[in-house]
C-alpha positions in Angstrom: 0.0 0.0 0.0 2.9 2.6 1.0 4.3 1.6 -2.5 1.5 2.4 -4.3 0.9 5.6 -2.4 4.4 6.7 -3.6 3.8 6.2 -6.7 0.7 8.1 -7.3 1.9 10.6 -5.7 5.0 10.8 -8.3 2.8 10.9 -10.8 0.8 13.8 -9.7 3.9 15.7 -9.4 5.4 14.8 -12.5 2.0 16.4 -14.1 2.4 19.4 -12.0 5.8 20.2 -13.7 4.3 19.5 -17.4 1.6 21.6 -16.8 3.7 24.6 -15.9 6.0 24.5 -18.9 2.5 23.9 -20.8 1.4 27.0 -19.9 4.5 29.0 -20.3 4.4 29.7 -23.8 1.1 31.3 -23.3 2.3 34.0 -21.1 4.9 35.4 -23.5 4.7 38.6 -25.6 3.9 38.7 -28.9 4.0 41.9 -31.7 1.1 44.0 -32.6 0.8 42.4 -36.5 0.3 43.9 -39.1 -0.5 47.8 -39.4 -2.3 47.6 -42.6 -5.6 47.8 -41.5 -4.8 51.4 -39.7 -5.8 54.5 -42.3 -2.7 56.0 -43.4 -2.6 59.8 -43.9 -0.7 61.9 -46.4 -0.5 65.8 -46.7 -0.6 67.7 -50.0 0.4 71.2 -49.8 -1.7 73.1 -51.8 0.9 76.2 -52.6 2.1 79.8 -52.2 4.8 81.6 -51.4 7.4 80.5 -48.6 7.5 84.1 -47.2 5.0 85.5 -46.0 4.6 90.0 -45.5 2.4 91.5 -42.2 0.7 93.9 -44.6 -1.8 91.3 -45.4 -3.5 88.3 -44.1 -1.5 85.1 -45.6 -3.4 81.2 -45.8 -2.0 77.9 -45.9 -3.5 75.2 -46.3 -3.0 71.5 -46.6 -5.3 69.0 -47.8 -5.0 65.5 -45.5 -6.4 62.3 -47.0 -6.6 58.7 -45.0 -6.0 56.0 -47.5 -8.9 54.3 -45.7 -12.0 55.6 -43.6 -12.7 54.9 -39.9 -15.7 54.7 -38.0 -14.5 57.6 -36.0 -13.2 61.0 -35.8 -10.0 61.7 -36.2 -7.4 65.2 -36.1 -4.5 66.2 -37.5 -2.3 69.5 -36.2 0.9 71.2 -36.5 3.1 71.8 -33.5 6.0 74.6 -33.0 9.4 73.1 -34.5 11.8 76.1 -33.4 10.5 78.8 -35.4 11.1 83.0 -33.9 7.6 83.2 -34.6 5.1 82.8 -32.0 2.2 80.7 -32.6 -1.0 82.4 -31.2 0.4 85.8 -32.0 2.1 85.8 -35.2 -0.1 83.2 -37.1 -2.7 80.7 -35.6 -3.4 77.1 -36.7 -6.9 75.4 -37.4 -6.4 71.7 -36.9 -7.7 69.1 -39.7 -10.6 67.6 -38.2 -11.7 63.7 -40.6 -15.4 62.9 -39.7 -16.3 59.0 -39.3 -16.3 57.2 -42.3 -14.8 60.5 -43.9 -11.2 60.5 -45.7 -10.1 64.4 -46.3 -10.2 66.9 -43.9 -8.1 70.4 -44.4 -5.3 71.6 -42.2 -4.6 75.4 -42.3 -1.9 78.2 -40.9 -3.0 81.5 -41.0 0.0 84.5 -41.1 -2.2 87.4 -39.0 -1.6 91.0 -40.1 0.7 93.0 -37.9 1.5 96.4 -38.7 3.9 96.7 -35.4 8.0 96.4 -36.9 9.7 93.9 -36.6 12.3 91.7 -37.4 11.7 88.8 -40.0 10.5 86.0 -38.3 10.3 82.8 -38.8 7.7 79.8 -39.1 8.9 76.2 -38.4 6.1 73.4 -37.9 5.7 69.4 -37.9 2.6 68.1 -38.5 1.4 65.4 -36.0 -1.7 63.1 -35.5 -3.2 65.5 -33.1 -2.9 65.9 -29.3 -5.5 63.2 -28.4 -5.1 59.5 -27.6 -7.8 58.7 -29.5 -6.3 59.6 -33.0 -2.9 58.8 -32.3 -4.0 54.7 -31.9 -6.7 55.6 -35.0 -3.6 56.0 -37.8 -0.8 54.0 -38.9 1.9 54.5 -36.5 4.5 54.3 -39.2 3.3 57.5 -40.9 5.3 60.5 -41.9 4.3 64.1 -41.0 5.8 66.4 -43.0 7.6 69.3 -41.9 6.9 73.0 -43.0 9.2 76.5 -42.8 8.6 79.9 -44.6 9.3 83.5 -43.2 7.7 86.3 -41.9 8.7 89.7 -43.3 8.2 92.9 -41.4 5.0 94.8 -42.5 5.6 98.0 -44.7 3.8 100.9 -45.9 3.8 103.2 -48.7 2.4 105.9 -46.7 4.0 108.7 -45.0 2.4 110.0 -42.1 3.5 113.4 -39.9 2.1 113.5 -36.1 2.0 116.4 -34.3 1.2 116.2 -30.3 1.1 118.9 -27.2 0.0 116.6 -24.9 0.9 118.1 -21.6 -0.4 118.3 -18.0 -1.6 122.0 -17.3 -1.6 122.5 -13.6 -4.2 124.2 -12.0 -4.8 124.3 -8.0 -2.1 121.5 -7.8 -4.3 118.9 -10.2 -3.4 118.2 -14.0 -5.3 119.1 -16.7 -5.0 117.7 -20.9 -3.3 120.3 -23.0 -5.0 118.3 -25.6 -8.3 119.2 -24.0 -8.0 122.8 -23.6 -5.1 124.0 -26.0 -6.2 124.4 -29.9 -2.9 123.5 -31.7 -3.2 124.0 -35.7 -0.1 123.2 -38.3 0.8 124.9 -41.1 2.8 124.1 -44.1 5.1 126.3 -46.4 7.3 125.9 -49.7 9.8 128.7 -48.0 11.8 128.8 -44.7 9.9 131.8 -44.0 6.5 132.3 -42.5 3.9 133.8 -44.4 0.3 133.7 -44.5 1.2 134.6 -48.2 3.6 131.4 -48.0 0.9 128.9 -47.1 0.4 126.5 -49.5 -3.4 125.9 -48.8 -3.2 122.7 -46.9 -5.3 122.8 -44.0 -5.0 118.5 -42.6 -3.0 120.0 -39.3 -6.0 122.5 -38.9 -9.1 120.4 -37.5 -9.2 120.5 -34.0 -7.8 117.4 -33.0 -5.2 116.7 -31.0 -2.8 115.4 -31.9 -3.3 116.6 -36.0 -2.5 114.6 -38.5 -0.7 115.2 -42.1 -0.9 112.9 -45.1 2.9 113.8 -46.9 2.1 111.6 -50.1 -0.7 114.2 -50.0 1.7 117.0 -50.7 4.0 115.2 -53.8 7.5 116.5 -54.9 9.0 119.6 -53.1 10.4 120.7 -50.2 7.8 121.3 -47.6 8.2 123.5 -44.0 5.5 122.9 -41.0 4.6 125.7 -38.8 3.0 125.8 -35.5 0.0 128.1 -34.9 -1.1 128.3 -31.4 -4.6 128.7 -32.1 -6.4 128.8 -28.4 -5.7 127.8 -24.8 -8.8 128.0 -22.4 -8.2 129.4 -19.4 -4.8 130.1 -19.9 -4.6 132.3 -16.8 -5.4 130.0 -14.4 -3.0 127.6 -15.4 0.7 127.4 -13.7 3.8 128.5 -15.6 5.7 126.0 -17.5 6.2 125.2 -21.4 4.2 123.2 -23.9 6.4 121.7 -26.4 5.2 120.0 -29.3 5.9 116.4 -30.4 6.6 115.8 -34.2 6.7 112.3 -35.3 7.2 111.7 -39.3 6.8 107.6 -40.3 6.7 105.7 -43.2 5.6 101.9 -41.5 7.9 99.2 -41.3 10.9 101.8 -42.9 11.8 104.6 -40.6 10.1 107.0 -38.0 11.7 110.5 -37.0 10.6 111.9 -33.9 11.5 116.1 -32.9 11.0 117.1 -29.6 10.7 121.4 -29.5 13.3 123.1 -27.2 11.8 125.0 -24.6 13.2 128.3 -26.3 10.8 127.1 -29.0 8.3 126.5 -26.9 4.9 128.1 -26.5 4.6 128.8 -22.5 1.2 126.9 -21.1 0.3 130.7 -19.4 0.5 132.6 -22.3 -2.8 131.8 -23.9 -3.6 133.7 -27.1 -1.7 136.5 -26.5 1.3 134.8 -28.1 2.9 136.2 -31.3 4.8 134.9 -33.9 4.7 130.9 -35.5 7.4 128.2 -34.7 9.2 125.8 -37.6 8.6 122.5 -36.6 10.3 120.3 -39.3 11.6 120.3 -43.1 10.7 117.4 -45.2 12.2 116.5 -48.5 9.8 114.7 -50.7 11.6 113.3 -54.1 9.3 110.3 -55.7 10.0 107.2 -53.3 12.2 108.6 -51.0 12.0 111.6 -48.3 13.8 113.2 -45.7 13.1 115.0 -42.9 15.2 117.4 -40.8 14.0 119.2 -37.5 14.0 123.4 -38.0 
């Protein structure tokens, strides 16, 4: 009986350790297969020029195609490769967004206007299969995303523009007041270096009102051209305390140069003087001759 017990027992054991290395082969890894029946996408660029100008508004788009449809959504968006451009500020992207059982969806980059100058900038982008989960195990991990670069270049304008400002505070029982409020400021414009109402060419842009006044110089063509303060009206000039009120002349053409004049006081018309002050001051000489200009303070 012991014998027999001994061997059963044997037995059971030995079926023990054949089970295990049965089951062993069943707990090992095994690869994915094949990837063929994930959509593949590809990315046709559908043109225009690599460098892009601030003046305007500049579209790119890309048309994205899956080889094969899905029964569910799926995205496609570009992220930031290195570019000096920043995305959000100097151009935006609208992801491609491929409805179920759909197979082309459109992925754009918009260039936003900016008439602020700058330096060229520039755009570098890799596509990708979106930020979700959901897309990224939708699409054939072995597919390519292609790359994209083109330039920014600094917004610039034809027109010439001259500024004129007097915005000071005007004290009066220790609290400022807006020169630009209470002082009527007009500019003038000459063909001579010498004032004249006889001079005056007839050009009445830096004579509305405003503050500050505004002159159009592509208005005025070929020639040389002097501008002339004319200190038109300051309400309540008596009341206010003594100090100057010089003038601010900024000349720009966008995105090419900007001169900015700054009066001396000697120049200056005195904030207390009101309309009892004589004479007119030369603000600024500007050169026109077709495309190109210059401008020279006094």
């Amino acid at each position: 009986m012991k014998k027999l017990k001994y061997i059963i027992s044997s037995v059971l054991v030995a079926g023990l350790l054949v089970g295990c290395d049965a089951e062993s082969p069943k707990q090992d890894s095994s690869g994915i297969g094949s990837t063929d029946r994930y959509p593949t996408p590809t990315f046709t660029f559908n043109g225009g020029e690599l460098t892009a100008n601030e003046s305007l508004e500049t579209v790119y788009t890309w048309t994205v195609t899956l080889d094969k449809a899905t029964d569910r959504a799926v995205e496609f968006n570009f992220e930031d490769a290195g570019g000096t451009a920043t995305m959000g500020e100097d151009f935006i992207v609208t992801k491609a967004s491929i409805a179920a059982y759909d197979t082309t969806g459109t992925l754009t980059l918009t260039v936003l206007a900016d008439t602020t100058p700058e330096e060229t900038e520039t755009i570098k982008l890799k596509a990708n299969s979106g930020t979700g989960l959901g897309t990224k195990y939708l699409v054939n991990p072995n597919s390519e995303y292609p790359s994209f670069e083109a330039s920014i270049e600094n917004y610039t304008s034809d027109q010439i523009t001259a500024t004129f400002n007097w915005e000071t505070d005007m004290i009066f029982d220790g609290d400022p007041y807006s020169a630009c409020t209470y002082v009527d400021m007009d500019v003038y414009i000459t063909e001579t270096a010498d004032w004249g109402w006889a001079n005056e060419i007839g050009n009445y842009d830096g004579a509305t009102g405003d503050c500050p006044e505004d002159i159009d110089i592509n208005a005025l063509g070929d020639g040389t051209f002097y501008f002339w303060s004319d200190l038109w009206s300051v309400q309540y000039a008596s009341l206010w305390a003594p100090g100057f009120m010089p003038i601010t002349t900024t000349i720009s053409q966008t995105g090419v140069v900007s001169y900015t004049f700054v009066q001396d006081e000697s120049d200056s018309y005195t904030k207390e003087g009101g309309d009892t002050q004589g004479g007119n001051s030369l603000l600024m000489k500007v050169v026109v001759s077709g495309d190109t200009w210059e401008a020279t303070q006094n």
